[in-house]
C-alpha positions in Angstrom: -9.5 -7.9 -0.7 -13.5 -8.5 -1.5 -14.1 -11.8 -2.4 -14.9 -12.1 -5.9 -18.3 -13.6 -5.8 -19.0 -11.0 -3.1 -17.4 -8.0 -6.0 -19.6 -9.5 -8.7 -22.8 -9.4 -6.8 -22.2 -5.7 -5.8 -22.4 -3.9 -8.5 -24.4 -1.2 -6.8 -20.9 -0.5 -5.1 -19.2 -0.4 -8.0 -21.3 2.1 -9.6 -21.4 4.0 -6.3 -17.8 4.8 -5.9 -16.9 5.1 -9.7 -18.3 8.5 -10.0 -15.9 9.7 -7.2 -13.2 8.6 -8.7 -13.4 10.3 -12.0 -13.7 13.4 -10.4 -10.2 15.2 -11.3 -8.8 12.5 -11.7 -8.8 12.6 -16.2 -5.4 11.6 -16.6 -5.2 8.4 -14.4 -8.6 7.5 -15.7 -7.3 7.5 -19.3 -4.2 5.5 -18.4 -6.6 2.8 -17.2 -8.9 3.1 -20.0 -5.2 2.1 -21.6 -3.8 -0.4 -18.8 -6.8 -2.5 -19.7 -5.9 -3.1 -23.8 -2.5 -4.0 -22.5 -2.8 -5.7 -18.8 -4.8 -8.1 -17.3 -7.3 -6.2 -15.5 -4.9 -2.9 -16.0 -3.4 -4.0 -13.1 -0.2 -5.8 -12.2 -0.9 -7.4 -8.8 -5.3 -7.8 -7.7 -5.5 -5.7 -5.0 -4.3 -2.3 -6.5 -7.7 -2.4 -9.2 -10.1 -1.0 -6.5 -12.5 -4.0 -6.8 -12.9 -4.1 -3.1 -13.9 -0.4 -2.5 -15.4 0.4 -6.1 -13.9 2.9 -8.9 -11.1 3.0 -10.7 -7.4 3.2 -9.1 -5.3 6.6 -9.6 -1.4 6.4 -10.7 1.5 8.1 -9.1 4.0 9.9 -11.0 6.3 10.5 -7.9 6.9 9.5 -4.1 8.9 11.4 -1.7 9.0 10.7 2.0 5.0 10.1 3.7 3.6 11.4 0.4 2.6 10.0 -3.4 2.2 12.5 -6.2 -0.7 11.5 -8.6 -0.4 11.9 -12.9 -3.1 14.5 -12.0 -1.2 16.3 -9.6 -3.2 15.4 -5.8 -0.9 15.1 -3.2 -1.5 12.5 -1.0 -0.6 11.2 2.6 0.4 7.6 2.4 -0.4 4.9 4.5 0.5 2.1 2.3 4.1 2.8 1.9 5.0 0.2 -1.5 2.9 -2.4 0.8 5.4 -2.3 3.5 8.7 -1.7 2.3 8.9 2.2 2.7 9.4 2.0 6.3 12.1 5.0 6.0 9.3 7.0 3.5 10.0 7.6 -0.1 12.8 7.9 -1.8 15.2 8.2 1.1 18.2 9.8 0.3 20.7 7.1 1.7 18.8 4.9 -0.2 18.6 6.3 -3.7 23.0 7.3 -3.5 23.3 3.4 -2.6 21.2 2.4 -5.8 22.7 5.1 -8.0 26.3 4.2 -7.1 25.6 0.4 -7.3 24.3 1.6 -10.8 27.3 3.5 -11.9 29.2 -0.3 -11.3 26.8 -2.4 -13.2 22.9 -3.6 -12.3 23.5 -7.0 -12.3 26.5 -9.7 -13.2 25.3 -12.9 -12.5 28.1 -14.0 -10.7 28.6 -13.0 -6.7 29.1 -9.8 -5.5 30.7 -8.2 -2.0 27.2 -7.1 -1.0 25.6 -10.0 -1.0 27.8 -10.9 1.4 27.9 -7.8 3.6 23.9 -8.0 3.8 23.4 -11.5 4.4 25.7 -11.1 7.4 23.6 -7.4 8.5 20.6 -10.0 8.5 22.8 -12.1 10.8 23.3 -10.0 12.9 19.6 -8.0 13.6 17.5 -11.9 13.3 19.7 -14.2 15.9 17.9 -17.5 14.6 19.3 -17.0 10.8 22.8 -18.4 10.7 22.7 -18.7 6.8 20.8 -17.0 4.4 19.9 -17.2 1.2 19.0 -14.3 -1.2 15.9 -14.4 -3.5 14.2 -11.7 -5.5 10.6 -11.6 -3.5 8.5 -13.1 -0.6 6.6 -15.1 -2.5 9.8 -17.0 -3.9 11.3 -16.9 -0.2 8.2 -18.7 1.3 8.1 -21.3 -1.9 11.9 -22.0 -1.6 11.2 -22.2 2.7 8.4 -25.1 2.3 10.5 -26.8 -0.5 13.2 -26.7 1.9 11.6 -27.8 4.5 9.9 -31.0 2.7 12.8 -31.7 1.7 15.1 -31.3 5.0 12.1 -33.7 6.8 11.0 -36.3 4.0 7.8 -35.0 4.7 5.0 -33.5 2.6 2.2 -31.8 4.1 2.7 -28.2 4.8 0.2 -26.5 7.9 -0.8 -23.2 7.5 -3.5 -21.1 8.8 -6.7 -19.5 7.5 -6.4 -15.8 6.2 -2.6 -16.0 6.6 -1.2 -15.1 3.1 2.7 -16.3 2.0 2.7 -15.6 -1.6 1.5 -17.3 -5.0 2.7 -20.4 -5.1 0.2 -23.7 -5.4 0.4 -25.1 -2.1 0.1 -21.6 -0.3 -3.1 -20.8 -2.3 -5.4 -22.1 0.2 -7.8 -20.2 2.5 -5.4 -17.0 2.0 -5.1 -13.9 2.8 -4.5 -10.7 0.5 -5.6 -10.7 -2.9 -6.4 -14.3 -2.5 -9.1 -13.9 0.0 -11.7 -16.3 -1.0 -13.5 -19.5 0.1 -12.2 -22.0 -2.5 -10.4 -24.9 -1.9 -8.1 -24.3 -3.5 -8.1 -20.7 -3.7 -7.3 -20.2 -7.5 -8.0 -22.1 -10.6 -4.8 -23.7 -12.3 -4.0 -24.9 -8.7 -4.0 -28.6 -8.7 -6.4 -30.4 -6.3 -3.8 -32.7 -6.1 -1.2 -30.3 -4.7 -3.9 -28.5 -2.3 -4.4 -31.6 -0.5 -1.1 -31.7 1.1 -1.6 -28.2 2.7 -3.8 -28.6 6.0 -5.5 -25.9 7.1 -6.4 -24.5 11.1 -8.2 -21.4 12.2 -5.2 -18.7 13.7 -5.6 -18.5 17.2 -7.5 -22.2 17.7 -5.0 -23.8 19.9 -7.8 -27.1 19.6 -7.8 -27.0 16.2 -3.6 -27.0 16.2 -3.7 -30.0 18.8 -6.1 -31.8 16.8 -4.4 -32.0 13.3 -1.1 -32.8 15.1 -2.8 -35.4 16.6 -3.9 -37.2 13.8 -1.3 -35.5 11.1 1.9 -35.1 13.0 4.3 -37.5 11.8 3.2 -36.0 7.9 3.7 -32.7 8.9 7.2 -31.2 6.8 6.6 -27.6 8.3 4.3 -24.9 9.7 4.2 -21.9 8.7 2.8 -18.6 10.1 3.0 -14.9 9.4 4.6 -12.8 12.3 1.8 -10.7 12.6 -1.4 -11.8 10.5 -1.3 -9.3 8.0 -2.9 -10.3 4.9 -6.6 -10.7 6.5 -6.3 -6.8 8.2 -4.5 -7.5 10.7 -4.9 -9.3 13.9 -2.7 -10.4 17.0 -1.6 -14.0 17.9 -3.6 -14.5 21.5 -0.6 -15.1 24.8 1.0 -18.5 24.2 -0.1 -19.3 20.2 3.4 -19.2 18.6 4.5 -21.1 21.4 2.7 -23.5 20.8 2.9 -23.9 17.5 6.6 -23.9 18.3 6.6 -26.5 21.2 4.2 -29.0 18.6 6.8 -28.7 15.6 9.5 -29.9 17.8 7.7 -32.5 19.5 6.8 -34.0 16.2 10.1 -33.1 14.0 7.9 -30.6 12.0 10.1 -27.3 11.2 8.5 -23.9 12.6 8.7 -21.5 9.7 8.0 -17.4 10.6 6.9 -15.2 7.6 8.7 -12.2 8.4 8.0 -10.6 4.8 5.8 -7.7 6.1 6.9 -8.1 9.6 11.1 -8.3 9.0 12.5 -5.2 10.4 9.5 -3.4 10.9 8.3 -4.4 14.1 12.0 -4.4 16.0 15.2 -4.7 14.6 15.1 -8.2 15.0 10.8 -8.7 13.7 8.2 -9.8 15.0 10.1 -13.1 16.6 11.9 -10.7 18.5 8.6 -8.9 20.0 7.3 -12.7 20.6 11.1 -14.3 21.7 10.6 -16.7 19.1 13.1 -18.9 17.7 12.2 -20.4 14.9 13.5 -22.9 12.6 13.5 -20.9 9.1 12.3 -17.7 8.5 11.2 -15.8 5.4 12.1 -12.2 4.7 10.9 -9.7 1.8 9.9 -5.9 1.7 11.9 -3.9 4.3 15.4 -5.5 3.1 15.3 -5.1 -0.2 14.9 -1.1 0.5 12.0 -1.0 -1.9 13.5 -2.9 -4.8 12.3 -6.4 -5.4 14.1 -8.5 -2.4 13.5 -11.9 -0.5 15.6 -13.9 1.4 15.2 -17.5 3.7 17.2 -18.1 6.2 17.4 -20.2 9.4 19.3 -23.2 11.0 23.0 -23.6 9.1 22.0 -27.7 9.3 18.4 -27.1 7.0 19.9 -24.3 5.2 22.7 -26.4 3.9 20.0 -28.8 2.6 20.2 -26.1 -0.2 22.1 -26.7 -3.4 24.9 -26.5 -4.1 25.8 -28.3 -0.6 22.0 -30.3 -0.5 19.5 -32.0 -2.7 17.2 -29.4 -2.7 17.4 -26.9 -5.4 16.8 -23.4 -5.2 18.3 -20.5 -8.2 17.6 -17.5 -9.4 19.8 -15.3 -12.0 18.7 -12.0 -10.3 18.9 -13.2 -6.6 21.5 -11.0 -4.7 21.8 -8.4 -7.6 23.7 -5.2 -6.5 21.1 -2.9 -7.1 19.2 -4.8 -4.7 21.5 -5.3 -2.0 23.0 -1.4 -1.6 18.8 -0.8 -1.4 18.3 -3.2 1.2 21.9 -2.3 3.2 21.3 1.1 2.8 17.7 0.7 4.4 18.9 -1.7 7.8 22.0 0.6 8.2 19.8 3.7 8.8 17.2 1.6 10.8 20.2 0.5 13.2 21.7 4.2 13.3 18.3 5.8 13.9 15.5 5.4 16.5 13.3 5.2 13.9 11.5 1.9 15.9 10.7 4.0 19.0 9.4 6.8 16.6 7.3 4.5 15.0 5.4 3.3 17.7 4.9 6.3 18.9 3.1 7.7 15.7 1.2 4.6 16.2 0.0 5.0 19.5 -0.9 8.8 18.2 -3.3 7.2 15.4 -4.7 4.4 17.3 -5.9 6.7 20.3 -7.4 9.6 18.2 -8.9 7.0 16.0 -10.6 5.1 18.6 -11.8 8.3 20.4 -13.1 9.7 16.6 -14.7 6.3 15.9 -16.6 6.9 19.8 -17.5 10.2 19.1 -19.4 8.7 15.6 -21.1 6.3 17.2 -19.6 4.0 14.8 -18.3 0.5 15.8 -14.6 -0.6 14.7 -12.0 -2.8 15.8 -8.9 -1.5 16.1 -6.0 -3.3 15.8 -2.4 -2.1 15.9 1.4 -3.7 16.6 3.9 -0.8 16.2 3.3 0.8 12.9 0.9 -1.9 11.7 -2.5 -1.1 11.9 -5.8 -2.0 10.7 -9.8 -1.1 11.5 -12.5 -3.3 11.0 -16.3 -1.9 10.7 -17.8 -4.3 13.0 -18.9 -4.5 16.9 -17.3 -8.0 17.3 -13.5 -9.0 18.5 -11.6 -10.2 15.7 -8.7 -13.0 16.5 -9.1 -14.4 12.9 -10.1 -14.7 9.7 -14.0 -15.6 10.5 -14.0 -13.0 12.9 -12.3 -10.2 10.0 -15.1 -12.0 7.3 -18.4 -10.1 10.0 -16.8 -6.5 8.8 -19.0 -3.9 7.5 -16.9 -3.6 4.0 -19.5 -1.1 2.2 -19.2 0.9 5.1 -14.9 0.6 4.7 -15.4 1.4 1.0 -17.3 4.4 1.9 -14.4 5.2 4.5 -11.5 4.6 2.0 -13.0 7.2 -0.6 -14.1 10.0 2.5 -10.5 9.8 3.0 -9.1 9.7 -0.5 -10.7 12.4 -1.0 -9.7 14.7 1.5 -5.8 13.5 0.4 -5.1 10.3 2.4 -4.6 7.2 0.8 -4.9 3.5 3.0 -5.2 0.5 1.5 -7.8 -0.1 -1.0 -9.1 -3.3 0.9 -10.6 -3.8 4.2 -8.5 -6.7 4.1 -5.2 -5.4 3.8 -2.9 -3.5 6.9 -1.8 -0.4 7.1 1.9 1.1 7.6 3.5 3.8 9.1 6.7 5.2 7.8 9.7 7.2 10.0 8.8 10.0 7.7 5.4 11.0 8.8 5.3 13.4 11.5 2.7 13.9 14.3 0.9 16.4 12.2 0.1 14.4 9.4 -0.9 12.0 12.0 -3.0 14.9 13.8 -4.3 15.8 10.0 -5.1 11.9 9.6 -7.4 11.4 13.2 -8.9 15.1 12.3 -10.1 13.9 8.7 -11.4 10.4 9.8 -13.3 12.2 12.7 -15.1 14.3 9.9 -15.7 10.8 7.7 -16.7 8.9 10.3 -19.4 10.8 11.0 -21.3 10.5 7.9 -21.0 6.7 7.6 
């Protein structure tokens, strides 16, 4: 997302793309006009209010497989996919019969149900390094519950996380973030605490120094690190040969736990995430998106000896009256069944290699520089002639230029993400035409940027 004081001081941007937003667009622009009396912003999460790219955001009335139907009636190609979870497309059929027959029993009873434990062991079995899991109803919630965890496993209270590398709202993650939180402040949001910022230590991703360094002089202070399994939140960019590793190798030497943010990366990447692509082992891991099948789901899970820290067995307390609702769990069982029946990861990465050669080639053939960056059906450009490996490197992109990029493609009926900062996903439903339809159309943008 734009930084805010780089939004405010903009305005020329704003005014820019506002007029090609309107155009056809009268009933989502009346439903913002309305969102603002009632919501903060008229949005319910940053990101979706356009502020990064300028105008106003549209509103879907219906989504079915790589598509989004608009209140207005434009059909659009979809490369956002719910932010992630969509990784089967839109309202997938298995998925909708589990929801409506886990309806037809009751949407939630407060008290356990067989799913829960027929998903937590599905989980088991595709992430090797979870023995025990526990259910939550978002990632945000997963990674707050994983840190608590964790301080409270080690005794320990400083958390290390890394610049641009978003894990949720909570106060001690809202520093140097990714996402919607992409700003400069420290901390990152007002109503945070400097008191509570101060325990989280910050290094640049893919600084192997910098890691050393604050182990060095932090280590025996240090109750967890914590990573994303694919930086995600900032774009998206790649951990250099040997990172995670190392991250891994200091956390044991120092009794630190590892902790892997698999909420965007869970099930996406392999069957087994983005610690499978790596062979990573860690010590917790943090789960949202994909299993919940695109209802609201988040798990932890990890070592049986740190998850049993949890109440009721531990002292540290973690609840939630909708956690490991039925609704929930058919979504999210339904969605890793059909993942483990299908090829749908082979197909995946194939679509992605289709868009990340016909959009390098287009972005040649403009004369127009970009990073691309891709890990099976994650992907990301950035407008700039320079590598990126992390967040300083993401902060040199050309984000006019991506604004005018987003709406050259909006336009012509393909929707990414309306942030330079944010990746993009690829679902088993698109085909190798809309991919085709997708290189075609940025070709044709690219060229007038």
């Amino acid at each position: 997302m734009l930084p805010r004081e780089q939004t405010e001081t903009c305005p020329q941007l704003i005014l820019c793309f506002n007029v090609l937003a309107i155009v056809n667009r009268p009933k989502s622009e009346a439903l913002f006009a309305a969102a603002l009396a009632h919501i903060p912003g008229g949005v319910n999460s940053p990101v979706r209010a356009f502020r990064a790219v300028g105008g106003n955001p549209f509103f879907v009335e219906s989504a079915l497989g790589a598509h989004l139907r608009t209140v207005d009636g434009d059909e659009l190609l979809d490369y956002v996919g719910t932010w992630g979870p969509a990784i089967l497309g839109h309202a997938h059929p298995r998925i909708i019969a589990a929801v409506k027959a886990a309806a037809d029993r009751g949407t939630s009873f407060g008290v356990p149900n067989p799913l829960e434990v027929t998903l937590a062991q599905r989980v088991k079995e595709f992430v090797p390094s979870v023995q025990k899991v526990r259910f939550c109803n978002s990632g945000t919630e997963a990674c707050m519950s994983a840190i608590r965890l964790a301080r409270g496993f080690t005794k320990r209270d400083k958390l290390l996380k890394f610049d641009g590398c978003y894990h949720g709202h909570a106060d001690s993650l809202l520093v140097k973030a990714g996402s919607g939180a992409l700003t400069l402040g420290q901390p990152d949001s007002a109503g945070v605490p400097a008191d509570f910022a101060k325990h989280t230590l910050v290094a640049p991703f893919n600084d192997p120094e910098a890691l050393r360094s604050l182990f060095a002089a932090h280590g025996q202070e240090i109750a967890a690190v914590i990573v994303e399994g694919v930086p995600a939140n900032a774009g998206l960019y790649l951990p250099r040969p040997g990172f995670y590793e190392l991250i891994a190798r200091l956390c044991r030497e120092s009794g630190a736990l590892f902790i892997f943010d698999e909420v965007m990366t869970g099930f996406r990447l392999a069957q087994g995430g983005a610690q499978q692509l790596f062979g990573l082992t860690p010590d917790l891991s943090t789960f949202g998106k994909i299993i919940g099948g695109g209802l609201p789901v988040g798990a932890l899970g990890g070592r049986a000896d740190v998850m049993d820290y949890l109440a009721p067995l531990g002292p540290v307390y973690q609840a939630g009256t909708l956690s490991g609702n039925p609704l929930a769990m058919a979504a999210g069982l339904a969605a890793l069944n059909e993942l483990a029946a299908t090829d749908a990861y082979a197909r995946l990465d194939q679509l992605g290699q289709q868009l990340e050669a016909g959009l390098i080639d287009a972005a040649k053939s403009a004369g127009v520089a970009v990073q691309w960056k891709r890990i099976g059906s994650m992907f990301c450009g950035y407008f700039t002639d320079r590598p990126v490996w992390n967040l300083a490197d993401a902060l040199h992109s050309d984000r006019a230029r991506f604004a005018k990029f987003f709406h050259g493609l909006l336009g012509a009926g393909i929707y990414l993400a309306p942030s330079q900062f944010e990746a993009g996903f690829i679902s088993a439903a698109h085909t190798p035409a809309d991919i085709e339809q997708t290189i075609q159309t940025a070709a044709k943008v690219l060229k007038t940027l």
